[in-house]
Residue, then its C-alpha position, 0 to 999 in steps of 0.5 A: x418070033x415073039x409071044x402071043x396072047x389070044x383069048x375066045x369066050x364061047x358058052x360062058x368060058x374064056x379060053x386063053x392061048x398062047x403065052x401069058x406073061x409081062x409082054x403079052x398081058x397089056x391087050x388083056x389087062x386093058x379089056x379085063x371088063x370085056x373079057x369077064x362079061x357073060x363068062x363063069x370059066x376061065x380055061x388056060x389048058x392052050x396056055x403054054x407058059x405063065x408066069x407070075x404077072x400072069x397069076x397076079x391077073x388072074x387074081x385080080x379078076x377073082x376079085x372083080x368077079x367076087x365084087x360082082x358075086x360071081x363065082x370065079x374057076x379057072x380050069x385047064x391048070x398045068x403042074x407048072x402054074x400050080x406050082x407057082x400058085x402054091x409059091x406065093x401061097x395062093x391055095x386057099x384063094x384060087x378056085x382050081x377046077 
């Protein structure tokens, strides 16, 4: 069985599902615009794995959103992400609700 990715914006969230890593990102990186349109939260809680292309998505977006003097805060954020996050010494720079 492979991995899935699936994504839903309501009221200005962007809900991911699903797992988030080198082969499920494409869909996501190719609609990176779409998905940011209208949005202000990014929720991974339905996120059952990530890993670091993952992280590196979400830090691209971060900029974009800056580029658009947007705020940009990911919310539902597992032990595990964080700690990643805090491996490539991100801390300071993604906005964690």
């Amino acid at each position: 069985m492979s991995a899935s990715l699936n994504w839903e914006k309501k009221d200005g969230v962007l809900y991911f599902q699903g797992t988030l890593d080198r082969e499920t990102l494409l869909p996501a990186w190719q609609q990176r615009k779409a998905l940011l349109a209208d949005i202000n939260i990014i929720d991974i809680s339905a996120l059952g794995h990530i890993d670091s292309t993952g992280l590196a998505l979400f830090v691209h977006l971060k900029a974009e959103m800056e580029e658009q003097n947007r705020q940009f805060i990911i919310q539902g954020v597992s032990e595990r992400f964080q700690t990643l996050i805090t491996l490539y010494d991100l801390d300071e720079i993604m906005n964690i609700a």
